[in-house]
N, C-alpha and C positions, 0 to 999 in steps of 0.2 A: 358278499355284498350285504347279507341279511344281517350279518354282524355288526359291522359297518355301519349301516344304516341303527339298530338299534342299539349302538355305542353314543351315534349323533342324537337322538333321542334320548337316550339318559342323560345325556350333557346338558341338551335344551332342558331338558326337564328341570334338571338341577339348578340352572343358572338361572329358570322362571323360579324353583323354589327360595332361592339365596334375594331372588330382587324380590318378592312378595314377601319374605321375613325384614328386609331391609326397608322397604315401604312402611309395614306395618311396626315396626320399631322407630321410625321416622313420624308416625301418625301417630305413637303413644306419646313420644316427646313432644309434639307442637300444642298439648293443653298445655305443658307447663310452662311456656313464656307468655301462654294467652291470659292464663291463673296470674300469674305474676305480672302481669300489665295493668289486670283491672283489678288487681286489691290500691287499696288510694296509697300516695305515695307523695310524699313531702313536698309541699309545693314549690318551685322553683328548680325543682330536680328534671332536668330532662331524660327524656328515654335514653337516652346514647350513655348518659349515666346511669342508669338501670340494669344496663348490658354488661359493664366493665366489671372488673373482677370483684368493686367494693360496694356492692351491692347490701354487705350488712349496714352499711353506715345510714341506710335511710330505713325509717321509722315509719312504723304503721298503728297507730293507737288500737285500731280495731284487731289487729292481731297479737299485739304485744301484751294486751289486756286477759289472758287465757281464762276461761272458764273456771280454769281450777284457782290462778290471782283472784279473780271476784268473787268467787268463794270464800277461801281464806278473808279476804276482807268484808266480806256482806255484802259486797254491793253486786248481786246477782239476782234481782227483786224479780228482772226481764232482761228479756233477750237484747241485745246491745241497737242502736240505730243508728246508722250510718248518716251523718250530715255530713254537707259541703255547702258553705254559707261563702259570701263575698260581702266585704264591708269597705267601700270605699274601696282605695289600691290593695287590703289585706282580702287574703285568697285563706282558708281554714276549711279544715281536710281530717276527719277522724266518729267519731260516734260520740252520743249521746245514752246515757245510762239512768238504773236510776237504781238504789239504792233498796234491801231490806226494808230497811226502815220509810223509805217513800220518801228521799230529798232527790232531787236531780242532778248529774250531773256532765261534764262534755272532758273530753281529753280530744283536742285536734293541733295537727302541726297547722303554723300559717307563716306566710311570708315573712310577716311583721315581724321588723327586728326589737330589741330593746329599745334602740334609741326611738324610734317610731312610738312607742308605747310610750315611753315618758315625754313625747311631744304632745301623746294626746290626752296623757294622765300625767299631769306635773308631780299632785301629791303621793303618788304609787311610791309604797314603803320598797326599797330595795333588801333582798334579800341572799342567800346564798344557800342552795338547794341541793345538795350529792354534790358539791363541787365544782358547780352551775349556776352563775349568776341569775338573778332574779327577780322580777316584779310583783307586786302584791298591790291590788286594788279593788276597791268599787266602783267599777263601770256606771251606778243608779244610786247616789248613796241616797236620792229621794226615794229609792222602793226597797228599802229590808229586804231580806234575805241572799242577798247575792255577792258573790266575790270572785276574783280572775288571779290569777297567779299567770304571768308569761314567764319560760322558761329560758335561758338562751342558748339556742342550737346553731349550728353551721350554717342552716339555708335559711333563718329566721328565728322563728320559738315556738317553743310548746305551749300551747295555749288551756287552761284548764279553769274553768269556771264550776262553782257551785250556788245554785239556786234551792234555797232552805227555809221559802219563806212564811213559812208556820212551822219554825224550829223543831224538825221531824229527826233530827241527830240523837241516835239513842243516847250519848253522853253529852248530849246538850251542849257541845262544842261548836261556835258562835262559826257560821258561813265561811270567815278569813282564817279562823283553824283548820277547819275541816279541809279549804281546799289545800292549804298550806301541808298536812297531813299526806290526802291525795297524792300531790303532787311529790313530798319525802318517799312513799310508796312505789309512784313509776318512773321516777328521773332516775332509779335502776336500770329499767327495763330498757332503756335508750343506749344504741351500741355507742363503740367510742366510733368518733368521727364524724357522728352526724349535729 
């Protein structure tokens, strides 16, 4: 009986030890879709797309930008700053930087398609960026220093602005370079599909 009984006990035992490793295997995993929920995520993307297997296809400027990228290019002055701005119906989603040298600058995904962008910027030079159609404008051509490159992505564009307005670019390369530059640098970094 004694045996019995402490056969049933090791089994309990065992089956509390298998459900407590399986709990706590189950509680390491649930950070990482929480981690992956709140890093920002292409606007127009819903979470049910988040889930499915093509998860590369959406774009994080604040993550895609590694430490060791801003490096390589100087532009690691500080630590990155997360904005999420809304302009009108366009929604933009990414950080804010700034540069060695002290110019500013923004990499964010936003809704806003091209065609959008050229309703609201008739004169926006077109351009063609990694393969990537593209917009090139001055948003203020009343205030120097500043320039926008829209990208065009699957759920909208990459949006990437430079404000230089005490021409702080160590090779003196003019706002509409610079971001143009920028923007030849990360429209790598954007997987295919997005």
């Amino acid at each position: 009986m004694r045996t019995s009984t402490e056969s049933s006990s090791a089994v309990v035992g065992l089956l509390t030890a298998v459900a407590i490793v399986l709990t706590a295997c189950s509680g390491e995993n649930s950070p990482t879709p929480a981690s992956t929920s709140a890093a920002p995520s292409t606007p127009g993307t819903s979470t049910a797309s988040a889930s499915t297997p093509n998860t590369a296809a959406v774009f994080d400027p604040c993550t895609a930008l590694t430490p060791e990228f801003l490096t390589a290019h100087q532009w690691n002055a500080r630590t990155p700053t997360p904005k999420q701005d809304s302009t009108g119906s366009f929604q933009l989603k990414g950080c804010s930087y700034v540069a060695q040298s002290a110019y500013t600058f923004r990499v964010q995904t936003t809704n806003g398609t091209l065609d959008q962008v050229r309703e609201k910027f008739p004169t926006a030079t077109e351009l063609t960026i990694g393969g990537r159609n593209a917009l090139r404008y001055e948003a203020r051509p009343d205030v120097p220093g500043g320039c926008t490159v829209n990208i065009n992505m699957k759920s909208g564009s990459l949006y990437i602005l430079v404000d230089d307005p005490r021409g702080l670019h160590p090779r003196k390369l003019s706002p509409c370079d610079n971001v143009t530059e920028i923007a030849e640098a990360v429209v790598p970094l954007i997987p295919q599909g997005s």
